[in-house]
Residue, then its C-alpha position, 0 to 999 in steps of 0.5 A: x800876551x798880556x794887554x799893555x797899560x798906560x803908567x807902570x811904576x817900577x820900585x827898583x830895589x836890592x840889597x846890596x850896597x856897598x855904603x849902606x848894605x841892606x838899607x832898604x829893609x832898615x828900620x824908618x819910623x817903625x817902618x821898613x824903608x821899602x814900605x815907605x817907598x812902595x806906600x807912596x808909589x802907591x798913593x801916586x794917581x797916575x800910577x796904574x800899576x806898581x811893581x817891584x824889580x829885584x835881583x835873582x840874588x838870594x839876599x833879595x829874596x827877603x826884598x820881594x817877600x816885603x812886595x809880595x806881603x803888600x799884594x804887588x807883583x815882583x820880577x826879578x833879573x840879573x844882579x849886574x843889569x839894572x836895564x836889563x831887569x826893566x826889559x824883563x819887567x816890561x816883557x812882563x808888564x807892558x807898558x806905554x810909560x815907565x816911571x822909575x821910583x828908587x827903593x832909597x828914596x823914602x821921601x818920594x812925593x806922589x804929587x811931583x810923580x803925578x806932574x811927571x807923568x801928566x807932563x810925560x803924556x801931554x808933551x808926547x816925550x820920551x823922558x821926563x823928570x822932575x827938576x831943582x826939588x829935594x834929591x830923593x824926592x821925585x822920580x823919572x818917566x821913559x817910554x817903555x818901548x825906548x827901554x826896551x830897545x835900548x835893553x837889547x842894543x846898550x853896551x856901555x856898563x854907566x848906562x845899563x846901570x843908570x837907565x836915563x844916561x842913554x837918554x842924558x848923554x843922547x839928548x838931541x836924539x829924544x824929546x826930554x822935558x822937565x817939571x819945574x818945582x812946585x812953590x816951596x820946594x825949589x829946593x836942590x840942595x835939600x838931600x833927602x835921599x838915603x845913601x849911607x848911615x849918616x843919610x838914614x840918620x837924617x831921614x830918621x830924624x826928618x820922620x821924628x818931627x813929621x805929624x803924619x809921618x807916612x802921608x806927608x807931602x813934600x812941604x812938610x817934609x822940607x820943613x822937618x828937614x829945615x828944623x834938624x838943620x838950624 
């Protein structure tokens, strides 16, 4: 059986979407979104491995050639069953704690992932998250054992789709903390996550005013969203 490890980051990502089909291989500042997402998961310290879930959709196919191009593992599951394709990520990569990272998330901040999963550590929790920053620019930690207990016992479709419902809609039942924002990024209403075109318009637009578009840092990336919004 193969040995756990301490972090396990999950890039979750498929092609379809009904607003956005195939947005995760979209073309962002000369890069494929996916690849956005996957260098910065991989700049994150705390991160001691990275891997990309995918379906077993054909479509998805070209999604795991991206990960497997970059030298990082890739495990595939049912196209229907986010939950379920966690359970078999960590059947195959065990791990004490799992942080979730979104594939349309390009602007995900490794240091607000890296304050996550300290604060996931220290506090002995059962999920963790980062609170009032940009939407799209943080990501979750669960413990990966809840995970893959709730995998066999979730029957509710909402939570087997959105993996931090069973721990939202139970909270007294969990140990839940949060990170508040670093100075400068208190910033909610900042959207900075790629849902449709008019999302990927944006996202174009903050990277075409970035200095160092992949290896910005969050404020950076706030400022460039502020300058296409005055």
């Amino acid at each position: 059986m193969t040995a756990a490890i301490g972090v396990l980051g999950v890039v979750q990502c498929r092609l379809a979407s009904t607003r956005l089909p195939g947005k995760a291989l979209a073309d962002l500042g000369g890069r494929t979104m996916l690849e956005w997402v996957l260098a910065r998961a991989l700049w994150c310290r705390e991160l001691d491995r990275v891997v990309l879930a995918t379906t077993t959709a054909p479509e998805d196919d070209a999604v795991a050639a991206v990960a497997e191009a970059h030298g990082l593992p890739v495990v595939r599951g049912a196209v229907d069953d986010v939950l379920g394709r966690y359970a078999a990520v960590l059947v195959e990569h065990p791990a004490r704690c799992v942080v979730r990272i979104t594939a349309d998330n390009p602007f995900t901040d490794p240091e607000t992932v890296d304050r996550v999963v300290r604060l996931f550590g220290e506090m002995d929790l059962d999920y963790a998250y980062a609170a009032r920053i940009p939407y799209g620019t943080g990501a979750d930690a669960f413990r990966g054992a809840e995970l893959t207990a709730l995998a066999k016992r979730a029957t509710d479709p909402v939570q087997r789709e959105h993996i931090n419902r069973s721990f939202l809609d139970n909270h007294l039942a969990y140990r839940i903390g949060s990170v508040p924002p670093a100075p400068g990024t208190d910033r909610p209403e900042v959207r900075l996550t790629v849902d449709d075109a008019r999302d990927l318009d944006r996202a174009r637009a903050v990277v075409s005013r970035l200095d160092n578009p992949l290896g910005s840092g969050l404020l950076s990336i706030i400022a460039a969203y502020d300058s296409i919004n005055t």
